[in-house]
N, C-alpha and C positions, 0 to 999 in steps of 0.2 A: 504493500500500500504506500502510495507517495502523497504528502500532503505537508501545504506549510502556507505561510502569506508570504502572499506579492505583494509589497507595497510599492503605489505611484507617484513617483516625486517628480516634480518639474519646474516650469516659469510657470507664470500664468498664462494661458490662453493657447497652448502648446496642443492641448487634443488633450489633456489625460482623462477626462470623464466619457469622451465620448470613445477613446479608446477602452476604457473598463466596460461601458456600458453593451459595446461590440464584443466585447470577450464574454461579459456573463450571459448577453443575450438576453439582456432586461434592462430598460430605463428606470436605472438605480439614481445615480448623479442628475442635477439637473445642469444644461447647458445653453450656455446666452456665449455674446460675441464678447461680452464686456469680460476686463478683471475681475479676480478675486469672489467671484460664481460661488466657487466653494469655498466653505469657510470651515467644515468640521471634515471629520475622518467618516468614508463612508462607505460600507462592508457591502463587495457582494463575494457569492460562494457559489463555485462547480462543481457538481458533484459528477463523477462518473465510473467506469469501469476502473479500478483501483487503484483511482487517486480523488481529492480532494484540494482544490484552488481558493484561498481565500481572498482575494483582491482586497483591496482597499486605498480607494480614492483622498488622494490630502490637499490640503489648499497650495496654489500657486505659492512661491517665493517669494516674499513682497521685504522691503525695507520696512520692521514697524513703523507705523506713526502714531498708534495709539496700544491702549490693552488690549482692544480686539486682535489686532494683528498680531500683537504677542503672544495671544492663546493661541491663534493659526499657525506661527510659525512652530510655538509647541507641538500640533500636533504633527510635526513634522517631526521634530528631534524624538520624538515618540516612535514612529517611522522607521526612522531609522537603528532604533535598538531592537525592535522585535521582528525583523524584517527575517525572511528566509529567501529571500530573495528581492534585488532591487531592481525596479524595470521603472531604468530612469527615461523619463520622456523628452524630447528634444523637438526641435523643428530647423529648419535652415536657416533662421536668422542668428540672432544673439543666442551666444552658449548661456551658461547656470548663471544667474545673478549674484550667486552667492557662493565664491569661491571657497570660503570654510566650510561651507556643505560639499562640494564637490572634492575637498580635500580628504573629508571626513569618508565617504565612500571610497574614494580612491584605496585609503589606509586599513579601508575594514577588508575584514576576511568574507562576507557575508557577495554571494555571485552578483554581478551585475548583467541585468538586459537593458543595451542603452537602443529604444526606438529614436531614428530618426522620422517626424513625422509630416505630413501635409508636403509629402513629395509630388502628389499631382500638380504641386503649383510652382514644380520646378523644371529642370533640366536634368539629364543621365551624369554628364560632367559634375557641375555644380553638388550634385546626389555624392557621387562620387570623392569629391574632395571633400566634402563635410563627415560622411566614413570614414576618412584617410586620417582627418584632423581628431573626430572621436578616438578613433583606434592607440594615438601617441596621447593622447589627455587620462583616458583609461584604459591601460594597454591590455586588464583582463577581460572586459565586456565583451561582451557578444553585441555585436552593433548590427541590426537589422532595419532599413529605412522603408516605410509604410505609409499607410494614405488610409486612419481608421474612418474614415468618410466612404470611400470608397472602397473598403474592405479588402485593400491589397495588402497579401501578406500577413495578413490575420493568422491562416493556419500556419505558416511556420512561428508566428512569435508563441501561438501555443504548443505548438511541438518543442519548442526551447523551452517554454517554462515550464513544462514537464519535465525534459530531460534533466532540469537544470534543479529542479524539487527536490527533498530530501526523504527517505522513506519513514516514514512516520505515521501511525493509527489515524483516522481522520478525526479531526477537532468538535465537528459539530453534525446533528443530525443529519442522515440523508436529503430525507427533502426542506430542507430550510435554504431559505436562500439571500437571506442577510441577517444582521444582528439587531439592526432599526428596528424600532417601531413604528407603525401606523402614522402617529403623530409626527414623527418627525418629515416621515415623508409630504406629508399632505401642510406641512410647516413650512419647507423646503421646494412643492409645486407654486404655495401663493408667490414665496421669496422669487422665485424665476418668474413669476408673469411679472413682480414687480420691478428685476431687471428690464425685460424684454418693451414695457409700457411706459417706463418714468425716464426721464434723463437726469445730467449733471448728479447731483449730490445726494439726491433722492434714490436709489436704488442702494447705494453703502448705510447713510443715515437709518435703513428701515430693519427689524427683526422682528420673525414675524411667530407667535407663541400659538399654541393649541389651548384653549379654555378648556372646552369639553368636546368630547367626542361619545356623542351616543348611539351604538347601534340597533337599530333596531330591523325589524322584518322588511326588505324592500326598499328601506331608504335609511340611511344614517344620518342623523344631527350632527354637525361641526361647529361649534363658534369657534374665531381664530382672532386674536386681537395684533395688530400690524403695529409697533413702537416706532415712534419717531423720535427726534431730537430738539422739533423747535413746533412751535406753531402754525409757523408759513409752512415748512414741509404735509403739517399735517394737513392743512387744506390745501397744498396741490392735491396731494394724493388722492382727497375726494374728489375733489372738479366742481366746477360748477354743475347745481342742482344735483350733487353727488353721483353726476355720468362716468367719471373715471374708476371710479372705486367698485361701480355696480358692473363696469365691461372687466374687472380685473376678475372680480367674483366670478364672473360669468365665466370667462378664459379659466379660471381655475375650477371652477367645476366640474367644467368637463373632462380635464387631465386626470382630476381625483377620481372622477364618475370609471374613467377607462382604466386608472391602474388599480383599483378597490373589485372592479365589476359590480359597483353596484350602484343605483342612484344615492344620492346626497341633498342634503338642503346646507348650504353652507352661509355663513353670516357673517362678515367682516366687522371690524372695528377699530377705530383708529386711536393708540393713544400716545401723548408725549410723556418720553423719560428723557429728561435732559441729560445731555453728554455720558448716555449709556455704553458707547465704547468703550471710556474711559474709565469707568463705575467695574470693581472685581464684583459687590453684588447683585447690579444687575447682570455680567456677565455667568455667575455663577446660575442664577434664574434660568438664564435662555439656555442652560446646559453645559456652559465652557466649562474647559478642567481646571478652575480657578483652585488654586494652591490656598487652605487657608493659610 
């Protein structure tokens, strides 16, 4: 039996969610064009003929500017101690941000899968010399360059992270296929329409909490209350005659409706916590690994 976690480290906006999302073969991660999308660690699991894959998606590499990013980039230093394998992520532009992190893997002993990615929107050459440059940066990686958009080279990055696994009992039940809960995912649907809908400052400003979740026969209850940081924030977010807030609900219903399979009645609500990045107790609230 082979079985361990893959964790995904990268920049931001690199493909790593939507390359996990293409390996587990579920839209686990949610994905917008903007930075910093993900903000927590987010588990999916393969099960198969005798091995077990645990992925787990981490936030992009960012310079903190606040505690939030502090706790992101924790769950990165997290990452990379529990890792049984690293499938670091890349693309053609700019290498790691963060050379201490890149040093950091370089020196462990723990295998490296370094994907180069969003090769459709390159050249063979170009392709080629950014393997050439991977290869002397990390000279043990296994360096495979893909296009998880276009699913090239999918099956060999799983055929490497197989081979590349340790053999070990599997960690978690057969049919499970992340360690989330409910809430979080349906926490995490509003948070992407709220990228995909708001601009500038309003899509980082917002955190969005699960009240309640009732299920019931046919249709589930959700109240979900959406935190902001000032008061103007708060009323973009509703709109005028509160049409924004009501097309976000909408747009998220339907996402929750298709990944739950079931209908929903969902309810938004908006409320300010002043400079809740900054705040360890609200961060601790919305879940982060705040150290007391």
């Amino acid at each position: 039996m082979k079985s361990g976690f893959v964790n995904i480290i990268g920049n931001p906006n690199v493909g790593k969610s939507t390359l996990m999302n293409a390996l587990v073969g579920e839209r686990l991660s949610i994905i917008t064009s903007k930075a910093q999308t993900t903000r927590k660690r987010v588990m999916g699991i393969v099960n198969g003929a005798g091995f077990q894959i645990i992925y787990t998606d981490t936030p992009g590499i960012v310079n903190p500017a606040n505690k939030l990013h502090e706790q992101m980039m924790g769950y990165i230093g997290t990452a990379l101690q529990d890792a049984d394998l690293f499938l670091l992520v890349t693309e053609m532009g700019e290498p790691l941000k963060n050379k201490a992190l890149q040093e950091r893997i370089v020196k462990s002993k723990v295998p490296v899968l370094l994907v180069i990615n969003k090769i459709d929107l390159s050249n063979q050459q170009a392709v080629q010399e950014k393997i050439d440059y991977w290869q002397q940066e990390i000279p043990r990686a296994v360096v495979i360059p893909c296009s998880a958009t276009e699913g090239f080279n999918l099956t060999r990055i799983f055929n490497t992270i197989l081979a590349l696994l340790p053999e070990h009992p599997a960690y978690f039940p057969e049919d499970e296929l992340t360690s989330q809960t409910m809430r979080f995912f349906v926490s995490e649907i509003v948070r992407e329409k709220i990228l995909l809908y708001y601009q500038k400052e309003i899509p980082y400003s917002c955190e969005v909490a699960v009240g309640s979740y009732e299920e019931r026969d046919g249709i589930d209850n959700i109240d979900c209350i959406i935190f902001v940081e000032r008061e103007s924030q708060k009323a973009i977010l509703i709109g005028h005659q509160g049409k924004a807030i009501k097309k976000l609900g909408t747009e998220a219903r339907k996402d929750i409706e298709e990944f739950t399979g079931k209908r929903c009645f969902l309810s938004l609500h908006v409320k300010v916590l002043k400079d809740w990045r900054n705040s360890d107790r609200a961060l601790k609230q919305f879940g982060y690994a705040v150290e007391d």
